[in-house]
C-alpha positions as CSV (number, residue, x, y, z in Angstrom):
1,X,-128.4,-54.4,-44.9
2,X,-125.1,-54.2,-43.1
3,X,-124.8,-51.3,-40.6
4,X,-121.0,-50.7,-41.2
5,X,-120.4,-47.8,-39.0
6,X,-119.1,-48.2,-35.7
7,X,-120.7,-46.8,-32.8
8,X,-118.1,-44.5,-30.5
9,X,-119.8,-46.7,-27.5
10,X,-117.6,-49.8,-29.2
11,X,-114.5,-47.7,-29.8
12,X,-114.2,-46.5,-26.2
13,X,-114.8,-49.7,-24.7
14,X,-112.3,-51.5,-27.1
15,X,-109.5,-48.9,-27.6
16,X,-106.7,-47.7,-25.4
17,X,-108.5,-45.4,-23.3
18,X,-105.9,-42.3,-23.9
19,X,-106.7,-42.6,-27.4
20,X,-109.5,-40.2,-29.2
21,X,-111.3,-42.1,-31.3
22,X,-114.5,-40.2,-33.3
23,X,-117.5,-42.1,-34.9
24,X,-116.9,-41.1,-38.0
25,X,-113.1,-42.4,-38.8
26,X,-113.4,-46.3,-39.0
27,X,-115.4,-48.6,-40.6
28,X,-115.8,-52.4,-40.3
29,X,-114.8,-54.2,-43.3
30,X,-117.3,-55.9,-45.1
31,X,-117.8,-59.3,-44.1
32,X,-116.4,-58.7,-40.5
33,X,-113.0,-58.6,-41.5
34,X,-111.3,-56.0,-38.8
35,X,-111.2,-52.3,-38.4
36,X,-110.4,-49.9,-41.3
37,X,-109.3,-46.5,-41.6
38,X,-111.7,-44.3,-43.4
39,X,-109.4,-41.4,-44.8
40,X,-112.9,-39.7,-46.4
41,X,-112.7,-37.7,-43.3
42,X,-109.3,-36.1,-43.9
43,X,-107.9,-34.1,-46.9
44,X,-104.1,-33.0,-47.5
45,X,-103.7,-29.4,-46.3
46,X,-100.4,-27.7,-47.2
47,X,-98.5,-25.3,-45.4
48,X,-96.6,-22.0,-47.0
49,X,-93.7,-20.8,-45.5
50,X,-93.3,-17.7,-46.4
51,X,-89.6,-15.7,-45.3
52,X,-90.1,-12.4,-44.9
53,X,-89.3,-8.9,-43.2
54,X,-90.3,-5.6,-42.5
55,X,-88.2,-3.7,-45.2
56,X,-88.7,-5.9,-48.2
57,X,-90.7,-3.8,-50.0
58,X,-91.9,-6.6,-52.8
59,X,-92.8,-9.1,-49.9
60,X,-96.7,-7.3,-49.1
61,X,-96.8,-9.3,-52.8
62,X,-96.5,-12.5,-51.5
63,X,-98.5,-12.4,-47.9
64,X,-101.2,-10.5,-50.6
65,X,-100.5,-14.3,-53.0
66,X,-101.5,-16.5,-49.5
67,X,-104.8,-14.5,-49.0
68,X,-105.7,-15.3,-52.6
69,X,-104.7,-18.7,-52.5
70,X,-106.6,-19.1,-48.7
71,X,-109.9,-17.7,-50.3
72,X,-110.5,-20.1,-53.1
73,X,-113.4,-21.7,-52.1
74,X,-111.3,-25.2,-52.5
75,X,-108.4,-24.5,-51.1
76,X,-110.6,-22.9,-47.8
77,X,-109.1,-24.2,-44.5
78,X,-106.5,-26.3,-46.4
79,X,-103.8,-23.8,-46.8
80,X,-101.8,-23.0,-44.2
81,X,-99.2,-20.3,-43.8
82,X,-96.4,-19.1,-41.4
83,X,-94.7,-16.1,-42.1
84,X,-90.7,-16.6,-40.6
85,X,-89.6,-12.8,-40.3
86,X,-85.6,-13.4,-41.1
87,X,-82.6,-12.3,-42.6
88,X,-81.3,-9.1,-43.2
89,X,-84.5,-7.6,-44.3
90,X,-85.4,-8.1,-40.7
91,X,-83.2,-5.9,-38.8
92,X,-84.5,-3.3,-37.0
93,X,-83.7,0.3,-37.1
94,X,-84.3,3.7,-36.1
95,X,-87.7,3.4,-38.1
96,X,-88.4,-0.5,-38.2
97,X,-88.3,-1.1,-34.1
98,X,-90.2,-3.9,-33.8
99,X,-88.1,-7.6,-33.7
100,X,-90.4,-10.4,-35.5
101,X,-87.9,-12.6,-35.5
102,X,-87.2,-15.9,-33.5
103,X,-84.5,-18.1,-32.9
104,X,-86.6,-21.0,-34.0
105,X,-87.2,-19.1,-38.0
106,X,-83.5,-17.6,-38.2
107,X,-82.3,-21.6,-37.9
108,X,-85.0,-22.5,-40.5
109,X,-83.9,-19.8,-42.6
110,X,-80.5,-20.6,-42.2
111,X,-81.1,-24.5,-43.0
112,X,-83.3,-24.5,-46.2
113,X,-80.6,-21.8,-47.7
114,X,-82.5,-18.1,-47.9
115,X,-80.6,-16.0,-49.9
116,X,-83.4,-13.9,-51.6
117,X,-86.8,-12.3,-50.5
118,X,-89.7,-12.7,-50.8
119,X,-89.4,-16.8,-51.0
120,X,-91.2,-19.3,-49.8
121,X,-91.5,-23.6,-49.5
122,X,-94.6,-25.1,-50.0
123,X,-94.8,-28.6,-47.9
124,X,-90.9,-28.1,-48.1
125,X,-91.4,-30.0,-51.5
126,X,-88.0,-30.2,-53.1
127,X,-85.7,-30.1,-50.2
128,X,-83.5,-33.1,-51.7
129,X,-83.3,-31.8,-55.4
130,X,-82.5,-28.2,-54.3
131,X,-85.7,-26.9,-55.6
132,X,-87.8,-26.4,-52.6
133,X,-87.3,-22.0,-52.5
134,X,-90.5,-20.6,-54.5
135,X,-91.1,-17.2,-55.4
136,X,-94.5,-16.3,-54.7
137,X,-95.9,-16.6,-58.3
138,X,-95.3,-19.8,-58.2
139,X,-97.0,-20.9,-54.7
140,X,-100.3,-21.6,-56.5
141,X,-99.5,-24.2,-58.9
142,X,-97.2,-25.8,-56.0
143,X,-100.7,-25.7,-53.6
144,X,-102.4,-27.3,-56.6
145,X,-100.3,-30.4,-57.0
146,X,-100.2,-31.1,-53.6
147,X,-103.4,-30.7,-52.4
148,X,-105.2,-32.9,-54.8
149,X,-102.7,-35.6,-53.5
150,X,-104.8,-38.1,-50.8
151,X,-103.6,-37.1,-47.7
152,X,-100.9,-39.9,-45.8
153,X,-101.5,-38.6,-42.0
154,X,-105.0,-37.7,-40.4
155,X,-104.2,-35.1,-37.7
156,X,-107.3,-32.9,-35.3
157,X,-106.5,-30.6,-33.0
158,X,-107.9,-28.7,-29.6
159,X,-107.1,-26.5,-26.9
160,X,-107.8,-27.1,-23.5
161,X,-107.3,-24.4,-20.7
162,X,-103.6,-23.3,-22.2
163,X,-103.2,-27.0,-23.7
164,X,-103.0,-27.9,-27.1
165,X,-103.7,-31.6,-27.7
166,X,-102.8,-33.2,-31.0
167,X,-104.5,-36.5,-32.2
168,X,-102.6,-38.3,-35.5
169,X,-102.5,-41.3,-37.4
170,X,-101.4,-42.9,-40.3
171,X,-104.0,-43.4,-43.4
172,X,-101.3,-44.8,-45.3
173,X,-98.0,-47.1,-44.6
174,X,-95.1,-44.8,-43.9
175,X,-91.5,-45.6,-43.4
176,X,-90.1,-42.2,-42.9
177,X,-89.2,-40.9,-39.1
178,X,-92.0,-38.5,-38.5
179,X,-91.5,-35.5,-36.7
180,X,-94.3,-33.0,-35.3
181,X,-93.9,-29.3,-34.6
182,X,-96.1,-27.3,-32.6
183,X,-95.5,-22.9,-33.4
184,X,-98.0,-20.6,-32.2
185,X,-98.8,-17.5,-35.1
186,X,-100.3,-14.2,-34.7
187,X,-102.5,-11.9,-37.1
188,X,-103.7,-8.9,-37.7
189,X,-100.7,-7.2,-36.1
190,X,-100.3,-3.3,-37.0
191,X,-96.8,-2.2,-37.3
192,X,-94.7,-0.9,-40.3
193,X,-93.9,-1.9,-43.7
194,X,-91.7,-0.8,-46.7
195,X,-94.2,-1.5,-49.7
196,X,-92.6,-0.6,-52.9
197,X,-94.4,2.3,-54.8
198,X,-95.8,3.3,-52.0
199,X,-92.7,3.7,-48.8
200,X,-93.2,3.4,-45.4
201,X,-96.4,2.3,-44.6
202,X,-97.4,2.6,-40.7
203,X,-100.3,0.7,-40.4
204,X,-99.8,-2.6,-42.4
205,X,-101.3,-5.8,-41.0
206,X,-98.8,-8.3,-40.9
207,X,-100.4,-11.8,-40.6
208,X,-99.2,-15.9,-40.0
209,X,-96.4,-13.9,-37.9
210,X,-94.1,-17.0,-36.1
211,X,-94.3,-16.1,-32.4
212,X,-92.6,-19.4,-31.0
213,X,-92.3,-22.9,-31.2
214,X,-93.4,-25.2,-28.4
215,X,-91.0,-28.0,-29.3
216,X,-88.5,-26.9,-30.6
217,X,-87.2,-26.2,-34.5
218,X,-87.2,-29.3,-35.4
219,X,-89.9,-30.8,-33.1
220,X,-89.7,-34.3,-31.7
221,X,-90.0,-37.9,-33.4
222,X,-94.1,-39.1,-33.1
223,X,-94.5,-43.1,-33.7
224,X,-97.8,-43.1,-35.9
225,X,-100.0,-46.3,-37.1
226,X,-103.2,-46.8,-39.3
227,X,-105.6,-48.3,-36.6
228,X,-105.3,-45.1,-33.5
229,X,-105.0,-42.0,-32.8
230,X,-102.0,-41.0,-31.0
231,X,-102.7,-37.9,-28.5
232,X,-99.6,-35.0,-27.8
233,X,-100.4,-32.5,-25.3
234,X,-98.6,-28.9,-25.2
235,X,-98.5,-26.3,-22.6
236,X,-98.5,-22.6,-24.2
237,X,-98.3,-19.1,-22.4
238,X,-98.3,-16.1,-24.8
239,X,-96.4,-13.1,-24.4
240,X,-98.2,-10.4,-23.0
241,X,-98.0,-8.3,-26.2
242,X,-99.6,-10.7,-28.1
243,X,-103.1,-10.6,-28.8
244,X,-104.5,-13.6,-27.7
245,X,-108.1,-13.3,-29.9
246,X,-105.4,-13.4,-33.0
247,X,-103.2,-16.1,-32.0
248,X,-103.3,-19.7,-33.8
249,X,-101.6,-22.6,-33.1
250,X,-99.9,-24.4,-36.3
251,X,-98.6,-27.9,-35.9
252,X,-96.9,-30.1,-39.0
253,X,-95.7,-33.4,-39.2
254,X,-92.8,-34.0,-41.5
255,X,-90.3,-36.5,-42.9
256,X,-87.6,-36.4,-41.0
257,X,-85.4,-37.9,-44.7
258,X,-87.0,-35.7,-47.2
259,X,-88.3,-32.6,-44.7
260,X,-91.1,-32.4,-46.7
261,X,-94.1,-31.3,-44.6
262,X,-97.0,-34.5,-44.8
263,X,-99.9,-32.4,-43.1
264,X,-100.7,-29.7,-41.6
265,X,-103.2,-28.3,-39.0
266,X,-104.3,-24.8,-37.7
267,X,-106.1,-24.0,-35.0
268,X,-107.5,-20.8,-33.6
269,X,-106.7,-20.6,-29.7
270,X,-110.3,-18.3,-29.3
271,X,-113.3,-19.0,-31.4
């Protein structure tokens, strides 16, 4: 019988050599008919973004709705939240001190229209019928649609000594100017939180907290195709507040027409 894998000794010495190719991602067609993408090894992972701030007392609800949704043994891995601290539920006071906002979530929030809290987009799904703000009790059956969908873009990640690198490709023709954002998140962060029924509460974890982006709002315009990877490299330097052990890196490529968010990748920065 046909051995129809290809060795990673034949896709380095045929392939660009910039481009990261693994074993496992291409297949010869049968009867020797070229190279094939073989999208087994990706599934579609969808990011929550979840707006947000310090004295919304109903909005522990919704970061509480992500864990659930993150701990379904299906949905492990494959659901992906930021948390964009923004609008006037934000501001900081003589009790609230601490700033999580950003310039990079205020213009998101700003752009997809927040009026009300907590509210969320899931994969920005909606953006062109005006139907893309969730509340939280309906996150679940938005992840559920989605994720079952087969996934359009392959996309790994690593971090090299304060590098992130991206590698993406297309599993699927695509039209669409794709754009790819690079944020860095932080968990597990201790600081205070109105929680309704309960007040002020001093030592809530805030989690998926948007730190920065390292390209910008919007990110940059990525040419993808079906038969390579194409590799992005970032520079990052954290903050020295921020706890490095707890930081991820969060990258999504979107449609530049619709917004909507076509993958989505996470990445702790320390094992």
């Amino acid at each position: 019988m046909k051995n129809y894998i290809v060795y990673l000794s034949f896709i380095l010495a045929t392939m660009v050599a910039c481009d990261k190719i693994e074993q496992e991602d291409f297949l010869i067609a049968e009867g020797g008919g070229g190279v094939v993408v073989d999208t087994s090894t990706f599934v579609k992972k969808v990011l929550i973004e979840d707006f947000t701030g310090h004295t919304c007392q109903n909005c522990p609800e919704a970061s509480e709705e992500i864990h659930t949704l993150q701990q379904i043994g299906a949905y492990q891995g494959n659901v992906i939240a930021i948390a964009i601290h923004s609008g006037f539920f934000s501001d900081v006071n003589s009790t609230f001190t601490t700033d999580f906002t950003t310039n990079e979530g205020t213009e998101i929030h700003d752009f997809f229209g927040i009026g009300s809290y907590p509210k969320g987009m899931v994969n920005r799904k909606g953006f062109t019928t005006t139907t893309h703000l969730l509340d939280y009790p309906l996150w679940g059956s938005a992840v559920a649609d989605l994720i079952s969908e087969e996934p359009e873009i392959g996309m790994k990640m690593s971090v090299e000594n304060s590098t992130i690198i991206i590698d993406a490709k297309l599993l699927a023709g695509l039209n669409d100017e794709l754009k790819l954002v690079v944020v860095l998140t932080e968990n597990k962060i201790i600081d205070k939180q109105l929680v309704e029924g309960i007040g002020v509460v001093d030592d809530y974890e805030h989690n998926h907290v948007l730190r920065k982006s390292l390209n910008g709002t919007w990110g940059q315009t990525v040419q993808l195709n079906t038969s390579s990877f194409e590799t992005y490299s970032f520079d990052y330097t954290l903050d020295p507040s921020w706890n490095e052990t707890n930081t991820n890196a969060v990258a999504y490529i979107y449609s530049e027409a619709s917004k909507e968010v076509l993958q989505v990748e996470e990445l702790h920065l320390i094992e």
